[in-house]
C-alpha positions in Angstrom: -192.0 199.0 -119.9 -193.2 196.1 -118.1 -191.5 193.5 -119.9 -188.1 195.5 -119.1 -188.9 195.3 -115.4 -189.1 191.4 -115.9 -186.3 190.7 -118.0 -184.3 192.8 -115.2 -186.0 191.1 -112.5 -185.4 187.9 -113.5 -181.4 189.0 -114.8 -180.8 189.8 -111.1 -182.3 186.7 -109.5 -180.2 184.5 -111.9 -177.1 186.5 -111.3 -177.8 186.1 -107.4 -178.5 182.4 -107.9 -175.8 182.0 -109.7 -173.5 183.7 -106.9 -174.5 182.0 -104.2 -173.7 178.7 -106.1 -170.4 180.1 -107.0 -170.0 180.4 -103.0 -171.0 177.5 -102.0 -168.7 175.5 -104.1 -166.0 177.6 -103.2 -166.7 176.6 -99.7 -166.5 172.8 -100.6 -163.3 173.9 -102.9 -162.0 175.3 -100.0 -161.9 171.9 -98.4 -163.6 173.1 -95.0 -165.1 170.4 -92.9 -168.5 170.6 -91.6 -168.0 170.3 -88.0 -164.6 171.9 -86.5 -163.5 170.8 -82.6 -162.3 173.6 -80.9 -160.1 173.0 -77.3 -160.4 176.0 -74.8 -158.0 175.4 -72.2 -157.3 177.4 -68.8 -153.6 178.5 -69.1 -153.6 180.4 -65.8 -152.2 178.9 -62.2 -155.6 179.3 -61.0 -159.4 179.0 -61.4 -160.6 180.9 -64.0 -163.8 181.6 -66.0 -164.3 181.5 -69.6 -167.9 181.6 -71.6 -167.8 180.2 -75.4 -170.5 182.0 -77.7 -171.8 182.3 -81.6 -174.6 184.1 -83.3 -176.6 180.8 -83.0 -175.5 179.3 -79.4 -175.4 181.5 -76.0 -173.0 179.0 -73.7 -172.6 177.8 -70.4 -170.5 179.3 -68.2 -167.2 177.1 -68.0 -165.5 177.0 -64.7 -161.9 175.5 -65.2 -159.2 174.8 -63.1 -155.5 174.8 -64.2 -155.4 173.3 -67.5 -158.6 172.4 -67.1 -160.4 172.3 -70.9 -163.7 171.6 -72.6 -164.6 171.3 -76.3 -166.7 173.1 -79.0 -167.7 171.5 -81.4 -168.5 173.7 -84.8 -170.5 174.0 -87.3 -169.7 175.8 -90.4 -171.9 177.1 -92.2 -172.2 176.1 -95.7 -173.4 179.1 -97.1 -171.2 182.4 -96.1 -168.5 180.4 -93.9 -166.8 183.5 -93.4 -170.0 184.2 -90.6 -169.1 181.4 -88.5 -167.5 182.7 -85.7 -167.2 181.9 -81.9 -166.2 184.2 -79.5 -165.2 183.0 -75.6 -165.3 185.8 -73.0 -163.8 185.9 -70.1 -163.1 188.6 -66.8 -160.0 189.6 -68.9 -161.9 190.5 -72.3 -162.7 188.2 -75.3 -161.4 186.5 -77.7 -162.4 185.0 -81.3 -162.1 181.2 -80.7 -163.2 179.9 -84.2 -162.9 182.1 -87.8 -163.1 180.2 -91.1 -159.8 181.2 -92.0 -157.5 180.1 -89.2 -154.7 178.2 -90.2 -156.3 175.0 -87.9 -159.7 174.9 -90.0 -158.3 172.4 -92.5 -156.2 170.3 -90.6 -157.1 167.0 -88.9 -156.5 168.5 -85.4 -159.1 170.4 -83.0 -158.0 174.0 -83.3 -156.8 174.5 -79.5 -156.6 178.0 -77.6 -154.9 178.4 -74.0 -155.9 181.7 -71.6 -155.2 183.4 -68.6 -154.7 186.6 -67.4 -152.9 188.1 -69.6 -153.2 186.4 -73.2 -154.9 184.3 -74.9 -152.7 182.0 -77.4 -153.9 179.9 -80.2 -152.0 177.0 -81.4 -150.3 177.6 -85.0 -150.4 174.6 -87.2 -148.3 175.6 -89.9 -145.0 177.4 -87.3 -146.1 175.0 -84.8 -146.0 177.0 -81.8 -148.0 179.0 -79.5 -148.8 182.7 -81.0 -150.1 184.7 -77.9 -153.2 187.4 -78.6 -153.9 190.4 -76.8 -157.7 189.9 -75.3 -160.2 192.3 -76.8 -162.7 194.5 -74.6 -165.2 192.6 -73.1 -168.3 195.2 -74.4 -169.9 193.2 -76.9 -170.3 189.7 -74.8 -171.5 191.7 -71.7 -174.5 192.5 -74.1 -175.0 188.9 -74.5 -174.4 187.9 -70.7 -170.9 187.9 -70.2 -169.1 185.8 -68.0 -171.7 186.2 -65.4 -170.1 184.5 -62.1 -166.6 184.6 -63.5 -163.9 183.2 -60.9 -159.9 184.9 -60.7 -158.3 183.4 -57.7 -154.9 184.7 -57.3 
């Protein structure tokens, strides 16, 4: 009995070795870069607010005026890319600034978002044009600060 709970023991931990190998690889496969530059730009008129977020950094606050823009620079995770994520929140709601598997990811460009009151719109490589997003509730950033002296001057 004991040797069968060894042999299966050691079946599974070679099976999940082998897995996450299998993953990585896929990852280099892929072709996804290490880092990723990602443009947030104020699309508004006006002053507005806008805080950039992932699992691993908590943000500044970014106060930009029109067309104002700053930089994040990404880094994707070599095991499980498909967690690297980067969310921006803003008085409006949030947005999903960085995913693994946006059309920008392999391209020589920084992946580039716009925002203002109404949208937010991420530049698409491949139909190269602006493809406007509807902002999602801001619930899960206020849990992580939110924007927290977030600026709409109309």
């Amino acid at each position: 009995m004991q040797e069968a709970k060894i042999v299966a023991t050691i079946t599974s931990t070679t099976i999940l070795f082998l897995f996450m190998i299998n993953i990585n690889v896929s990852n280099v496969a892929a072709g996804l870069p290490e880092e990723k530059v990602v443009v947030i730009t104020n699309n508004h008129t006006n002053y507005l607010s806008v805080r950039c977020f992932s699992f691993d950094n908590d943000g500044k606050v970014q106060h930009l005026n029109t067309m104002g823009s700053f930089n994040i620079t990404v880094k994707i995770r070599k095991l499980f890319s498909s967690s690297t994520m980067w969310n921006c929140s803003t008085n409006m709601g949030t947005f999903v600034a960085f995913k693994y598997d946006y059309g920008c990811v392999d391209r020589l460009k920084p992946c580039e978002w716009r925002f203002d009151e109404n949208f937010t719109y991420r530049y698409s490589p491949k139909e190269e044009e602006w493809v406007a997003h509807e902002y999602n509730p801001n619930y899960e950033s206020l849990t992580r600060g939110g924007v927290i002296k977030g600026y709409y001057v109309n």
